[in-house]
C-alpha positions in Angstrom: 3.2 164.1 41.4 4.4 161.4 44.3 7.2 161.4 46.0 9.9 159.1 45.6 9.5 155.5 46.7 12.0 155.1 50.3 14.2 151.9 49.8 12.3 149.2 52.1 14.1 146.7 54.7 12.9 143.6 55.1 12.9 142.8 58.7 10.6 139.7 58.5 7.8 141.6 59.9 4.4 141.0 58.4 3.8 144.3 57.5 7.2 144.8 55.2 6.5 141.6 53.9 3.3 142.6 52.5 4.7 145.6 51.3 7.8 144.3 49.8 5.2 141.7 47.5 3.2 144.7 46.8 6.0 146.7 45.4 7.3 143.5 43.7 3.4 143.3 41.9 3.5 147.1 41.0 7.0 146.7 39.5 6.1 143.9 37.2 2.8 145.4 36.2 4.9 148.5 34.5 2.9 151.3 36.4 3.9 154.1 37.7 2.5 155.0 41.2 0.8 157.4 39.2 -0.6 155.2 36.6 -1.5 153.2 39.3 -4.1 155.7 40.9 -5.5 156.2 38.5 -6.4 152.8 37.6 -6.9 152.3 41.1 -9.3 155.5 41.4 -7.1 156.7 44.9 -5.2 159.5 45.4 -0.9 158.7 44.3 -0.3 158.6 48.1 -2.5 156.3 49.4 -1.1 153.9 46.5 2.7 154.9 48.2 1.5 154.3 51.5 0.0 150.6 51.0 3.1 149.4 50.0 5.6 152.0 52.4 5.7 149.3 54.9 4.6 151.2 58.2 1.2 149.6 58.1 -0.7 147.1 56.9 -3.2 149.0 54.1 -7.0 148.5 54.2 -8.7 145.3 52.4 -10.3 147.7 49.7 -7.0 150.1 49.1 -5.2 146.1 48.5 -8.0 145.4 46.2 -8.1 148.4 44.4 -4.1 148.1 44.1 -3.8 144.2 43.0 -6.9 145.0 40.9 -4.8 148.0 38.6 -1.6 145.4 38.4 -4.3 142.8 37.4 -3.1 141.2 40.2 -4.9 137.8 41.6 -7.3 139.3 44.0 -8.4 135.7 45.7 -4.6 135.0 46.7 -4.2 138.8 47.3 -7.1 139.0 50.2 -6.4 135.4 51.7 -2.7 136.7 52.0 -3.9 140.6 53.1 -6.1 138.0 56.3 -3.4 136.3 56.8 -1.4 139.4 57.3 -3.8 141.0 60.0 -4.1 137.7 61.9 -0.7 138.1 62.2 -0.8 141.5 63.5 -3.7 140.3 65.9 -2.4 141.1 69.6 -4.5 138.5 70.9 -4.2 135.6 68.2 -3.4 132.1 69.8 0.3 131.2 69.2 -0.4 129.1 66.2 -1.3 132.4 64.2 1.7 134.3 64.8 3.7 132.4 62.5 4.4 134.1 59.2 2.8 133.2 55.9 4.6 133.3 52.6 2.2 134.7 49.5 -0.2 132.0 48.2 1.5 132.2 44.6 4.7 131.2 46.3 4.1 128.5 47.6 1.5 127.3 44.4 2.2 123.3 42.9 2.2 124.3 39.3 0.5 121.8 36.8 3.7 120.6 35.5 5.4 120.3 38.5 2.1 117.9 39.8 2.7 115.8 36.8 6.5 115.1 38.3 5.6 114.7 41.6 3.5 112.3 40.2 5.8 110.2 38.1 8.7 110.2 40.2 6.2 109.5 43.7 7.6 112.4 45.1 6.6 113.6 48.8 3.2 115.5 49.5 2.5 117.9 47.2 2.1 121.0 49.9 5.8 120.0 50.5 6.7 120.8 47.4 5.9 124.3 45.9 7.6 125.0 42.7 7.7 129.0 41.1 9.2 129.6 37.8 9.3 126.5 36.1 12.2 124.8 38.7 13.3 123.5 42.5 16.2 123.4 44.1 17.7 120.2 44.8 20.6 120.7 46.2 22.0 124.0 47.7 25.2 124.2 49.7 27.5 127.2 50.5 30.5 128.3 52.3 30.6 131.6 53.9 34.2 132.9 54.6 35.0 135.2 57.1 38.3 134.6 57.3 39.1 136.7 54.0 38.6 140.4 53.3 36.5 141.2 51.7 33.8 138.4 53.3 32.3 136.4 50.5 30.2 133.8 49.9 30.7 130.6 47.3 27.4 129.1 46.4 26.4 125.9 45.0 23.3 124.8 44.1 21.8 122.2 41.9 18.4 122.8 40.0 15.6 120.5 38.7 13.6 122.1 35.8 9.7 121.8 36.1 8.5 123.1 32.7 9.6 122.7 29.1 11.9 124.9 27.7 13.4 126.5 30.5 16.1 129.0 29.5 17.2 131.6 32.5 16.5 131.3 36.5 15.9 134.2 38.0 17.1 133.9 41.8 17.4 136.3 44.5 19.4 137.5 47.8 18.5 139.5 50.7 21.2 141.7 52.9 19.8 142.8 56.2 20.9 146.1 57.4 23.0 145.8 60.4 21.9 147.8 63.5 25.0 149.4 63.6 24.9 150.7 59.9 21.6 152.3 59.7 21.9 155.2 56.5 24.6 153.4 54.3 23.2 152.2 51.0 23.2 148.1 50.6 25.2 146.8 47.9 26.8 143.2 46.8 28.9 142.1 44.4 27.9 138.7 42.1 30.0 136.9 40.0 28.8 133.7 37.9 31.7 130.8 38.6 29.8 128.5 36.5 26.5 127.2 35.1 25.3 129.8 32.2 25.5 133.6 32.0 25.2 136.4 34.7 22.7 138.6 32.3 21.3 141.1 34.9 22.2 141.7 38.1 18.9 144.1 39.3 18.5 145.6 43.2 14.8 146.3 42.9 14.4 147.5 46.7 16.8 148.4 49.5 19.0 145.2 50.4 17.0 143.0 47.7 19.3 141.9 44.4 18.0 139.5 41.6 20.1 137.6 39.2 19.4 136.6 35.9 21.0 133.9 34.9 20.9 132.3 30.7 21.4 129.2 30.4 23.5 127.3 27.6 20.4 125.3 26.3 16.8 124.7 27.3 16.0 122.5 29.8 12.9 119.8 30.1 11.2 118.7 32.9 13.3 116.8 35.4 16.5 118.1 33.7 19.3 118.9 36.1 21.2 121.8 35.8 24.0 123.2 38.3 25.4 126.4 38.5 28.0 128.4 41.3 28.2 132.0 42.6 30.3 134.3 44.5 29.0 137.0 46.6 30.9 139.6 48.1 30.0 142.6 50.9 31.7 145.9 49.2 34.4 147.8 51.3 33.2 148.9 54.5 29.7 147.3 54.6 28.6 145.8 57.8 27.3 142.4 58.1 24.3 140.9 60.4 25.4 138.1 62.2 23.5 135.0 60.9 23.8 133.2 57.0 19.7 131.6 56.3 18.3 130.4 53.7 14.9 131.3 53.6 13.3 129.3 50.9 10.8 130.5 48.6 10.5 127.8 46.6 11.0 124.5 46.5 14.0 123.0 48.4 14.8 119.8 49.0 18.1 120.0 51.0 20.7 122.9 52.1 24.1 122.5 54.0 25.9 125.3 55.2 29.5 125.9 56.5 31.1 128.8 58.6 34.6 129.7 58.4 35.2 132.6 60.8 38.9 131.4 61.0 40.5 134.2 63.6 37.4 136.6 63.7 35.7 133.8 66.4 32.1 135.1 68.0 32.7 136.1 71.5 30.6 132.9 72.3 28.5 129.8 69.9 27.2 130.0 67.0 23.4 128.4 66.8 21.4 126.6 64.2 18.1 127.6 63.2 15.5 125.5 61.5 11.7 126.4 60.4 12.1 129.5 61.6 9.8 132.8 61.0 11.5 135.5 60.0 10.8 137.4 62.8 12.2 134.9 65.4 15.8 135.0 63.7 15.4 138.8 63.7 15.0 138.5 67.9 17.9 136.5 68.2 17.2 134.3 70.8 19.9 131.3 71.0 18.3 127.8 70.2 19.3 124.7 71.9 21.4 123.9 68.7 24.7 125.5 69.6 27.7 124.8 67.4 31.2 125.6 69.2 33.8 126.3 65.8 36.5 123.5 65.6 40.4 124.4 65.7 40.5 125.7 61.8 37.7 128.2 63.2 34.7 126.1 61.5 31.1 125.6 62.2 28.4 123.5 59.8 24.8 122.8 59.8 22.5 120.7 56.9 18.6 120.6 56.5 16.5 118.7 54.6 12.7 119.4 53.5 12.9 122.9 54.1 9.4 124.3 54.0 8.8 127.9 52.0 8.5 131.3 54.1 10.9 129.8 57.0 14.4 130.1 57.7 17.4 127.8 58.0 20.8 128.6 58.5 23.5 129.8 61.4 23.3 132.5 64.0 26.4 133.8 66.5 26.8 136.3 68.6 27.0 139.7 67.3 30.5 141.2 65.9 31.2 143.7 64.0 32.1 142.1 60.7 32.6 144.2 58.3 34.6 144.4 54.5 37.7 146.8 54.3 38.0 149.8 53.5 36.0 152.0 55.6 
């Protein structure tokens, strides 16, 4: 019998990455980490441990893993090499950036056949996953209110026929200060279709389903708006990004810290790995709030795997009721 999976917390590092996409394969496969060695012909814990996220597992315990979730095992390896290039000590600068999976970043045939009729950009520009792209996304984070929340906004363009529910995501980071305490966030739907599911798959990872009123063609338009709240007492890391993974043509973001100002500015991030917004270095972007306590940033052509979106100093922010 194997032990229960630990929650995972995406830091941005190669090595949860991998793990997180791993766990996200197994999951949608229906196997049980049992059913899975099996299948796989390892022992239950070496399956656990490829997708734990303390290191990167071996090319043949990958195969033998994507192989028993019938899994695509050409994206799998070029994404397992990108991985340890990544991990590479002495790999030139160009190869330390991250790498989203191949199958998130994949043109479907439908959404070439748009790109095509409506002379749309390059095609590498423009990944599309699930039969849609965002067009528009903008959002308002308020910490001026308790508890903190975040309104949401974003406008969709359908890339297959008979699109009826989008399945989005959002990621919490644990703050450094709140190591043990379980993640959690609270969705509501303000418009745009049906919350059906609300699903926290990992640690700090939440999906939404969302129905929608009628099915959508290609190059329909669609719109819908969210709430998300921190619950009582739950820290928040200091930065709002968007990190893309899939297509997104444009994102604008505004800050209302209203009283609760950063003990110095705010800065803009753009294109940027995951593991550089993790460091928190201060880029030459800095944003100083206006007298309501406001900051705003927009981005345009945001390309998938990297983050856009605001930084500032680090305060304890947190919901009440701790």
């Amino acid at each position: 019998m194997g032990r229960p999976q630990e929650p995972l917390d995406r830091d941005g590092s190669p090595i949860r990455e991998f793990a997180f996409w791993l766990r996200d394969l197994r999951r949608r496969s229906g196997l049980t980490y049992e059913d899975l060695a099996k299948a796989a012909n390892y022992a239950t814990s070496t399956m656990q441990a490829a997708a734990a996220g303390k290191r990167l597992p071996t090319l043949p315990v990958t195969m033998a893993f994507v192989g028993a979730c019938r899994g695509d095992k050409a994206a799998w390896r070029s994404y397992w090499a990108q991985a340890q290039r990544l991990l590479d000590t002495g790999a030139p600068g160009s190869a330390g950036q991250p790498v989203a999976p191949p199958w998130a970043t994949a043109v479907t045939p439908a959404a070439r056949g748009l790109q095509a009729s409506q002379g749309l950009r390059r095609a590498e520009r423009q990944p599309a996953a699930d039969g849609w792209y965002i067009e528009d996304f903008t959002a308002l984070l308020r910490l001026d209110v308790e508890p903190i929340e975040a309104l949401e906004q974003r406008k969709i363009v359908a890339t297959a026929d008979g699109l009826t529910e989008l399945v989005t995501s959002v990621s919490v980071p644990r703050h450094p200060g709140d190591p043990t305490q379980p993640l959690g966030l609270e969705t509501e739907l303000l418009y745009g279709g049906f919350l059906q599911a609300r699903q926290q798959p990992y640690d700090g990872y939440f999906e939404n389903v969302i129905a929608l009123s009628r099915p959508l063609g290609v190059g329909d338009r669609h719109q819908y708006g969210l709430r998300v709240r921190l619950p009582a007492g739950q820290l928040m890391n200091s930065h709002y990004v968007h990190l893309p993974r899939r297509r997104s043509d444009h994102f604008e973001l505004r800050i209302r810290f209203g009283s609760r100002l950063p003990p110095g500015p705010a800065w803009v991030v753009r294109a940027a790995p995951p593991p550089v917004i993790y460091r928190r270095e201060p880029t030459s972007e800095r944003l100083i709030p206006d007298r309501f306590g406001e900051v705003s940033a927009s981005f345009s052509d945001l390309r998938v795997g990297l983050g856009y979106g605001i930084c500032w100093p680090d305060v304890a922010l947190m919901s009440p009721g701790s």
